[in-house]
C-alpha distance (Angstrom), angle and dihedral (degrees) to the residues before:
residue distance angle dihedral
X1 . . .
X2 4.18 . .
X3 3.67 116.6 .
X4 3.86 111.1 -132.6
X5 3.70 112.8 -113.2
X6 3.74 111.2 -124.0
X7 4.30 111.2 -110.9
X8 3.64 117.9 -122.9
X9 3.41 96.0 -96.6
X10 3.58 93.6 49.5
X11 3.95 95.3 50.9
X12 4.35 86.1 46.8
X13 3.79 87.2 58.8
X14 3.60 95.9 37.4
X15 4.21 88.2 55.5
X16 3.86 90.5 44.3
X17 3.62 83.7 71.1
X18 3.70 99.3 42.7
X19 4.14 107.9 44.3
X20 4.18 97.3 170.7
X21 3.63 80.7 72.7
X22 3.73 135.8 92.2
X23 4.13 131.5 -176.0
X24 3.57 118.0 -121.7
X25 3.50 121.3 -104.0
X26 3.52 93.1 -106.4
X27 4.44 96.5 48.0
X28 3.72 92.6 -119.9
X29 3.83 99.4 93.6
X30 4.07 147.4 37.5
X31 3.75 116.3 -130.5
X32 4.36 126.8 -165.6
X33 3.59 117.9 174.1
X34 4.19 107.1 -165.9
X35 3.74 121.2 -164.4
X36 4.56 107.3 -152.5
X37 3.68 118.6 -178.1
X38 3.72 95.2 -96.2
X39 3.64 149.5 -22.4
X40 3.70 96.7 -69.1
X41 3.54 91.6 57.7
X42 3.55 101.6 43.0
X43 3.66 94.6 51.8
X44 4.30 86.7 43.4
X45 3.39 85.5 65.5
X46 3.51 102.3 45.5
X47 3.76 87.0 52.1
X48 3.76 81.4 61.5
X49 3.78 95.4 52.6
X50 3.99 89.9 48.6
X51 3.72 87.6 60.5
X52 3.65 95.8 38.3
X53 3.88 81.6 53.5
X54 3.42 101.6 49.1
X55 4.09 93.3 56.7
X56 3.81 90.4 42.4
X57 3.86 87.2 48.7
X58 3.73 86.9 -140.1
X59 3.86 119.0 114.6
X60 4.14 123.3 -152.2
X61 3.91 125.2 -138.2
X62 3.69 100.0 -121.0
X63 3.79 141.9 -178.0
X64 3.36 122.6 -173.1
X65 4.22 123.3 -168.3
X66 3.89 120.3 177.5
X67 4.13 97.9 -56.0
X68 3.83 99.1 -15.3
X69 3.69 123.4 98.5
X70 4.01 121.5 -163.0
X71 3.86 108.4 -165.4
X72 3.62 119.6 -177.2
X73 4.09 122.3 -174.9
X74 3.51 133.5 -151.6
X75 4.13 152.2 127.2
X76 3.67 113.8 -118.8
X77 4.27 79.5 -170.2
X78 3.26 80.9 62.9
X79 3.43 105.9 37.0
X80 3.93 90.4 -135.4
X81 3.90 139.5 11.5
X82 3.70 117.3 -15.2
X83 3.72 135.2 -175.0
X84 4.00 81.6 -102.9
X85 3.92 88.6 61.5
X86 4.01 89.6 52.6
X87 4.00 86.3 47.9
X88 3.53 93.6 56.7
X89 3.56 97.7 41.9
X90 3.68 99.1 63.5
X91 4.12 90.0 32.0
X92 4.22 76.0 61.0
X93 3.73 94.5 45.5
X94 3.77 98.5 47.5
X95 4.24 80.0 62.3
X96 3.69 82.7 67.1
């Protein structure tokens, strides 16, 4: 079953509400780079996320260098940013 693909104006008030965040380039993805105090903590966190993922059944793009994290969000059902995208985004940023 396809995921519907949030409209424009549904993604502008979705990212009102969630400011860390930035669309992708291309308006089919929301992006967060976080900075932690060191590798220990940045891969703590993403341990987190992973978890948070699982029970959401809804899995980030991620890069992770030393104590930066590069998280990228989107619904390949949907072939762009969903309402499940949004979800996860502020399950992520209630970690912080």
């Amino acid at each position: 079953m396809a995921v519907p693909q949030l409209t424009e104006a549904e993604r502008d008030e979705a990212l009102a509400a969630l400011p860390a965040w930035r669309v992708r380039a291309d308006g089919l993805a929301i992006e967060r780079e976080l900075k932690f105090a060191d590798f220990n903590e940045a891969f703590g966190f993403m341990t987190r996320v992973a978890l948070l993922a699982d029970k959401h059944d809804h899995h980030p793009e991620w890069s992770n260098v030393y104590n930066r994290v590069a998280i990228t969000l989107t619904t390949h059902d949907a072939g762009g940013l969903s309402a499940r995208d949004v979800k996860m985004a502020r399950a992520i940023d209630a970690l912080l």
